[in-house]
N, C-alpha and C positions, 0 to 999 in steps of 0.2 A: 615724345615726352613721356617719361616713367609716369606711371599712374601713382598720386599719393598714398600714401597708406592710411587708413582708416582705424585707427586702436581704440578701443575702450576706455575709461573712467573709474575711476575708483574715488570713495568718499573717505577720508581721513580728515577726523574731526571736526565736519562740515566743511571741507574744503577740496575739491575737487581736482584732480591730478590725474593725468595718464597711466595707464596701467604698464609704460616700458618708458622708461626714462633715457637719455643721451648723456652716461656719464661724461667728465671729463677728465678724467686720471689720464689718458693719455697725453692730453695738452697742457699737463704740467712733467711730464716724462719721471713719472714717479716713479719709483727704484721698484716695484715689484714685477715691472716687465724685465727683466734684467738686462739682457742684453740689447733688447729691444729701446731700453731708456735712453738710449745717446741719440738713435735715430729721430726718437720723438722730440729730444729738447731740438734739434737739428730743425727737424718740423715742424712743431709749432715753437718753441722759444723763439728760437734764432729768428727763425722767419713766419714771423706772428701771422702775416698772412693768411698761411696755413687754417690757423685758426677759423677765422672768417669764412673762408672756402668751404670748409669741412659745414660751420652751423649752417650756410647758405643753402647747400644740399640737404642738408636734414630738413630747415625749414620748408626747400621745397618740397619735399617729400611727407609735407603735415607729421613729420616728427618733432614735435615744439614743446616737448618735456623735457627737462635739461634740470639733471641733477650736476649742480652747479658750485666748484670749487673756487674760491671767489680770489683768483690769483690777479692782478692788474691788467697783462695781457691777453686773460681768458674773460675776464669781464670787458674788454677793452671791445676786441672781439665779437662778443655777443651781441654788443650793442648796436657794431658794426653791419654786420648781419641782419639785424632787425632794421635797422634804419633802411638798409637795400632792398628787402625784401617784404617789409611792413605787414611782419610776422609779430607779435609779443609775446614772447615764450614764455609757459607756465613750469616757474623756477622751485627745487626744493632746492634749497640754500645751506649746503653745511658748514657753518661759523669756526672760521678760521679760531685758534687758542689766543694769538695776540690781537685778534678783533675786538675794541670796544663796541659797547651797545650801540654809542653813534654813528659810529661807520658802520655798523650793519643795519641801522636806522637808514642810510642814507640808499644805501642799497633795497633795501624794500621801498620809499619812496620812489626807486628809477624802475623797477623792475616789477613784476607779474607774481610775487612771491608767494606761493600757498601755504610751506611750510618748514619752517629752520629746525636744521639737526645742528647737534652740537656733539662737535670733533671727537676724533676718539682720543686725539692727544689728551683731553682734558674727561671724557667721559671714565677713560680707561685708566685715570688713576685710581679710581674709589674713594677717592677720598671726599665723604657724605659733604663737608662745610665749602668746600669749593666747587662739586658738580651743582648741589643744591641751590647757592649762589646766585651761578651764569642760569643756571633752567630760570629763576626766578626772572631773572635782568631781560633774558630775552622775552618770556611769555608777556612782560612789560610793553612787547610790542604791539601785542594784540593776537598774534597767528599761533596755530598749533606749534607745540615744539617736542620735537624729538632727539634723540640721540646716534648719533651712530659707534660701531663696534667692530676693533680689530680682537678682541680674545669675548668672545660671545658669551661663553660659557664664566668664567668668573667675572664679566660685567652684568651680566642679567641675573646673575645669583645676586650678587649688591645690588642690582635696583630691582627686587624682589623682598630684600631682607631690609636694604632702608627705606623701602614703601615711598619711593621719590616719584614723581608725578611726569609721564612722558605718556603722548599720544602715539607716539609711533617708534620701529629702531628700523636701522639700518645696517643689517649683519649680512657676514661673508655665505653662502651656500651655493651648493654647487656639488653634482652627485659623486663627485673622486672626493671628496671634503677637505679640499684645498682650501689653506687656510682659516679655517674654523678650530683647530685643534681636537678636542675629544669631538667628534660628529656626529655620532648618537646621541651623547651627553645638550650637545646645541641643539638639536634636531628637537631633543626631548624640553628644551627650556624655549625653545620659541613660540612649540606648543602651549606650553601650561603659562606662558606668560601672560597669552591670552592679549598681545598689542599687534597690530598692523607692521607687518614686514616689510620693507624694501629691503630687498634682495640686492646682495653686489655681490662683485666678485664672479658671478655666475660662471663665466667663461674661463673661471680660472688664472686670469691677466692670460688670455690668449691659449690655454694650453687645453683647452675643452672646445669640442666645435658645436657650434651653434644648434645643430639639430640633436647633439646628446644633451646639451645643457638647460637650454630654454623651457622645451617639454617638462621638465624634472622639477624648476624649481616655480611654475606653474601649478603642478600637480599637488604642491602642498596648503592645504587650506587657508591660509594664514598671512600667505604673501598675498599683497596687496599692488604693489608693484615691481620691478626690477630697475637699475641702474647697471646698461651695459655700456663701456667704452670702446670707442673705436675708432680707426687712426686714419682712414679714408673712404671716400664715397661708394668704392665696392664692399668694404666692409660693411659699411652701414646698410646698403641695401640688401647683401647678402642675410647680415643677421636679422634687419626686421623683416625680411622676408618670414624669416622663420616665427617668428615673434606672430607675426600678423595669421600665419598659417597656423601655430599652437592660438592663440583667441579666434581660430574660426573668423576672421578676420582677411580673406585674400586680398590681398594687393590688386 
């Protein structure tokens, strides 16, 4: 039997999270893996299964951090998983744009929830009366709430300039600066922004390998933790291999 892995903790707004997250972008076969996206809906859509399969190795491998896209079959999934393996995963939750409070109410009710970001669909318009809003609606629930960011650099300059209240973000890095756009420019505002990082994107949707990536964005003071996805049990072990070897952490 593989030995679980043992990862670290990190404290964001007194609430405690894994310092290497299981994203799920792949198990909704999101368009930035490109080519690779038909295969994923194939694998987990089609055949949800998949899904379960995939958390059941994580879980037994004590990777029970799961940055968690809250699509019907991927929470469907989850729970599936937990129930077999009576694991309860410690969930950050990014709130879907058509999410009501209540159904993200109900989801933190079923689930392990430490801490809600809120979409970039909705983050990344700027527009101060409707981000401001939803941050309100959700903090209503009690938990930290953060944001996350597909263009880093003009969303952190706006919640910089309209001084809006987020515990933590959730931005692209990654040392080819895929996806970040200006990457000095991000580099330099994740800095001075002075909030807790969850890191995605790291791996570049698959085009960075694990031992140039993880090391890198590690090494920046700021991240707090990472959100990596990936599409089967050798990925997973392969990459928190390396995850567990950068925290000094062997397997």
């Amino acid at each position: 039997m593989a030995k679980a892995f043992k990862l670290p903790w990190t404290n964001i707004a007194g609430k405690l999270i894994p310092r290497a997250l299981l994203g799920t972008s792949p198990m909704i076969a999101a368009g930035q893996f490109g080519y690779r996206s038909l295969e994923y809906y194939m694998k987990f859509v089609v055949r949800a299964k998949g899904v379960v399969e995939l958390f059941e190795h994580a879980f037994g491998r004590e990777v029970t951090g799961v940055q968690l896209l809250p699509y019907p079959h991927v929470v469907r999934g989850l729970l599936e998983a937990s129930k077999r393996t009576g694991v309860s995963p410690v969930i950050v939750l990014t709130v879907l744009p058509e999410q009501g409070v209540d159904e993200v109410a109900e989801l933190v009710e079923a689930l392990d929830v430490r801490l809600l970001l809120l979409h970039a669909a909705v983050a990344d318009t700027r527009r101060p009366g409707l981000v401001g809003e939803r941050l309100d609606e959700l903090r209503e629930l009690g938990l930290p709430v953060g944001v996350a960011t597909h263009s880093p650099v003009k969303t952190i300059r706006f919640f910089m300039e309209e001084r809006l209240r987020v515990d933590a973000v959730m931005a692209p890095l990654n040392p080819r600066g895929l996806f970040m756009g200006d990457r000095e420019e991000a580099l330099r505002l994740y800095e001075a922004y002075g909030k807790p990082i969850i890191a995605k994107k790291v791996l570049g949707a698959g085009r960075i390998p694990p031992r140039e990536a993880i090391p890198y964005a590690y090494s920046q003071g700021y991240v707090a933790s990472i959100a990596v996805g990936v599409a089967s049990p050798r990925e997973l072990d392969e990459t928190f291999n390396v995850i567990a070897r950068t925290l000094g952490e062997p397997p």
